[in-house]
NUTOR-448456 format. One record per residue (C-alpha): x, y, z; residue number from 1. Coordinates in steps of 0.5 Angstrom, whole numbers, plus 500, padded with zeros to 3 digits. Each point is the difference from the previous one (the first is absolute). Layout:
[pt [X; Y; Z]; NUM];
...
***
This chain:
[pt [510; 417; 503]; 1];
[pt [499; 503; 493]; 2];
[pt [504; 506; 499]; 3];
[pt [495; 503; 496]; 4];
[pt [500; 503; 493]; 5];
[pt [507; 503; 497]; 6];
[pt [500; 507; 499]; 7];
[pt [500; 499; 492]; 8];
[pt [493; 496; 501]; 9];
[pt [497; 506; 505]; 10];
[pt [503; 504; 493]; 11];
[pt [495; 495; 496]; 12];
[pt [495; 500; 504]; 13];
[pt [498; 507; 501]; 14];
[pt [502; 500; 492]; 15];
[pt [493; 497; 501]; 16];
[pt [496; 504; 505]; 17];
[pt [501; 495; 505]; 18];
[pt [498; 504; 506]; 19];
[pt [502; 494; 505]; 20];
[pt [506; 500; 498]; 21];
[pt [500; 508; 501]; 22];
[pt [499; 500; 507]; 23];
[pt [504; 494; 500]; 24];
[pt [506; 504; 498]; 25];
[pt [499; 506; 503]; 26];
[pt [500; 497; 507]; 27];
[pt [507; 496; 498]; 28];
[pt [503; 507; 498]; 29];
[pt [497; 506; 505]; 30];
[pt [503; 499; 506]; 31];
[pt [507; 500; 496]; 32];
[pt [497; 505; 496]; 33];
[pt [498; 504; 505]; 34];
[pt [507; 500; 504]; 35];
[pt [503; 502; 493]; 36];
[pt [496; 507; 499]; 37];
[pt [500; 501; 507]; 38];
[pt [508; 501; 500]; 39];
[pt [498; 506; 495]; 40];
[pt [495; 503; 503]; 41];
[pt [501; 500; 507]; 42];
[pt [492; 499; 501]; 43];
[pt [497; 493; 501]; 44];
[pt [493; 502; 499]; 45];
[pt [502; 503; 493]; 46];
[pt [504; 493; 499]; 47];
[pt [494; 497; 500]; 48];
[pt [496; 505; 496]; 49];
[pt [505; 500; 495]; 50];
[pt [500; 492; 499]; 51];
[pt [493; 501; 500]; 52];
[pt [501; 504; 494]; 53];
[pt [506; 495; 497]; 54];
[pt [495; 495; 500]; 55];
[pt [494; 503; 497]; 56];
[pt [504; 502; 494]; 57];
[pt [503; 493; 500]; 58];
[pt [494; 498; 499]; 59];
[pt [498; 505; 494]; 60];
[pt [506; 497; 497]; 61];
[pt [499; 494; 501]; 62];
[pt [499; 497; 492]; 63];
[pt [506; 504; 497]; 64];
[pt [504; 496; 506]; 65];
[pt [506; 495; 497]; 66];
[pt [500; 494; 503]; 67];
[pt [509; 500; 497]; 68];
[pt [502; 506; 505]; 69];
[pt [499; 501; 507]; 70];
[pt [494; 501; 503]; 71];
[pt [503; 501; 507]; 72];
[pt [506; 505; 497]; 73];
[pt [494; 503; 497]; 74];
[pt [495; 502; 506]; 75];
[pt [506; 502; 503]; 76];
[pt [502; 505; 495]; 77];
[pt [492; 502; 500]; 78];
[pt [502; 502; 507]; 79];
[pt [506; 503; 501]; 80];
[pt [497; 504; 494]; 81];
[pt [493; 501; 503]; 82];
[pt [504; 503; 506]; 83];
[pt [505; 504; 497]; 84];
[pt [494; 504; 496]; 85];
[pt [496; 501; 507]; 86];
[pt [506; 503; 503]; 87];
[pt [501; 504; 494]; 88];
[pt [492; 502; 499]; 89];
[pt [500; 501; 508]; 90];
[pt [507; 505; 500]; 91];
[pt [496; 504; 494]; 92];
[pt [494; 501; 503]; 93];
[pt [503; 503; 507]; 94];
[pt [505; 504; 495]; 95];
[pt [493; 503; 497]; 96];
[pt [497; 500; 506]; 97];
[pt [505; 505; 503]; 98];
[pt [500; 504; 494]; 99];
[pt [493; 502; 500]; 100];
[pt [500; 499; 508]; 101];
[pt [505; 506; 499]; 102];
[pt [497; 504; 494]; 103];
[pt [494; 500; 504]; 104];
[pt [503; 503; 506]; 105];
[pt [505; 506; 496]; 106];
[pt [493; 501; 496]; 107];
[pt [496; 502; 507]; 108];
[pt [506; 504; 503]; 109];
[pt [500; 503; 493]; 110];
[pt [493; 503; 499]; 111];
[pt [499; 506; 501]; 112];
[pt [503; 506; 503]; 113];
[pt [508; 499; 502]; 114];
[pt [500; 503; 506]; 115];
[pt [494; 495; 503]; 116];
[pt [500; 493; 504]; 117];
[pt [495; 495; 500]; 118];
[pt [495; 499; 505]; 119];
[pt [502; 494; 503]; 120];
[pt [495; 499; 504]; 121];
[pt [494; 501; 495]; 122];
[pt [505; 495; 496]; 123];
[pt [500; 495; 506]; 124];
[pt [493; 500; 501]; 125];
[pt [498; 500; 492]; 126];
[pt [505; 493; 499]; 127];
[pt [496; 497; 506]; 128];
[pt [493; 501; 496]; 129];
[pt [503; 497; 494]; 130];
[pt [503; 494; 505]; 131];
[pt [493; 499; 503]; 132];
[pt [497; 500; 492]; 133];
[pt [504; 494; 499]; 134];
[pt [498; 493; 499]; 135];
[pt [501; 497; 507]; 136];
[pt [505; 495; 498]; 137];
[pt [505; 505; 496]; 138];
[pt [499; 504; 506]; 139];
[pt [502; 495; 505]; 140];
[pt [506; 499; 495]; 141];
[pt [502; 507; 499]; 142];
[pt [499; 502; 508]; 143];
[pt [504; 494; 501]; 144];
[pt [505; 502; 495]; 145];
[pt [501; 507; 501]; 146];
[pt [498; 501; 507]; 147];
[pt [503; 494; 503]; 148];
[pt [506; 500; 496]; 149];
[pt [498; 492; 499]; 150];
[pt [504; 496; 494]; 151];
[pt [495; 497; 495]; 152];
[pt [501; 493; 503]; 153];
[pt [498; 502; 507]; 154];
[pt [494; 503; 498]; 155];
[pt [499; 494; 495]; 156];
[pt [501; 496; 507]; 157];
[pt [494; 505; 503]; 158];
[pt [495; 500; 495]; 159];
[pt [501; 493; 499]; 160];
[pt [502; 501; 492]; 161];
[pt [506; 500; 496]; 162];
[pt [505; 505; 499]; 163];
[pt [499; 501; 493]; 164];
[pt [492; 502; 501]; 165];
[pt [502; 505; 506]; 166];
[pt [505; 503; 495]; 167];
[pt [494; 500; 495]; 168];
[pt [496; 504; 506]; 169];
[pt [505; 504; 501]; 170];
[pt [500; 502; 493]; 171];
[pt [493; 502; 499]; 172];
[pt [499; 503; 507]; 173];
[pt [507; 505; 497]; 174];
[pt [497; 501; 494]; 175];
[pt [493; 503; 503]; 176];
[pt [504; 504; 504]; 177];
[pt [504; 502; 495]; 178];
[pt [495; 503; 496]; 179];
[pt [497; 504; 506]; 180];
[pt [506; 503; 501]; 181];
[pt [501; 502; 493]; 182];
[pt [492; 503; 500]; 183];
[pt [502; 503; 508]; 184];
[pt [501; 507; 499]; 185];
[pt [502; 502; 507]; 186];
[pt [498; 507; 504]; 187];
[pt [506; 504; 500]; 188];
[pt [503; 504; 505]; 189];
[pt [503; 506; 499]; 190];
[pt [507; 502; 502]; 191];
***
């Protein structure tokens, strides 16, 4: 039984363009790959994206390759760098999300006379008009998010999607509602 191609022929094979020998590397790798990242993230589901990403850029790259260094060490630095930005990038954007989130919330409470409060009620039923103007999906993801107190897997799980697409949902389901929040001017009761 052959062993097959060497790391350093897979590294000139792809100098090349050889979409085989592509496919051929990306399934020698994934498994260990994926098993790598997930010590990272914590999430197989994003993992599996992640390889995903490391593999298209792999791809992309593929001509400025050296066959003398390591293709395998490579990949894996691709990798461990790939999931290391996505931790970074996601912990940002919930810091920024909390900020707005708690901007947005001490601008309503701000508004108007300091003595006044907030209908809460005209307040809940506004939020649910702009809940019911939301895509279906992103909807699904927000209710599910929000209301359910599900985590991103399990409503990847649900919806029958990936995480990372829920969290995008979530994201433009958040931002509409942020901007009719801003736009809201609640009826105020006096004191």
């Amino acid at each position: 039984m052959s062993r097959g191609p060497s790391l350093e022929e897979y590294c000139r094979k792809l100098n090349a363009s050889d979409r085989q020998a592509f496919g051929d590397l990306f399934r020698l790798l994934r498994e260990e790959l994926i098993r790598y990242v997930l010590r990272i993230v914590k999430d197989e589901a994003l993992a599996h994206d992640l390889i995903q990403d490391v593999f298209l850029s792999l791809w992309g790259l593929r001509e400025s390759l050296d066959p003398e260094r390591s293709l395998k060490a490579y990949i894996y630095q691709m990798a461990k760098n790939r999931a290391i930005r996505h931790l970074r990038d996601e912990r940002i954007h919930d810091e920024k999300h909390k900020i707005i989130r708690d901007r947005s919330r001490d601008n309503m409470l701000d508004r108007g006379h300091p003595d006044a409060q907030v209908d809460a009620g005209s307040l809940s039923s506004k939020l649910k008009t702009w809940i019911n103007e939301l895509p279906d999906r992103q909807k699904e993801a927000i209710l599910l998010s929000r209301f359910q107190g599900l985590s991103h897997r399990e409503i990847a799980d649900i919806m029958a999607i990936s995480p990372r697409t829920v969290n995008n949902h979530i994201m433009r389901a958040l931002g509409h509602l942020q901007s009719r929040i801003e736009a809201f001017e609640p009826t105020l009761l006096e004191l």
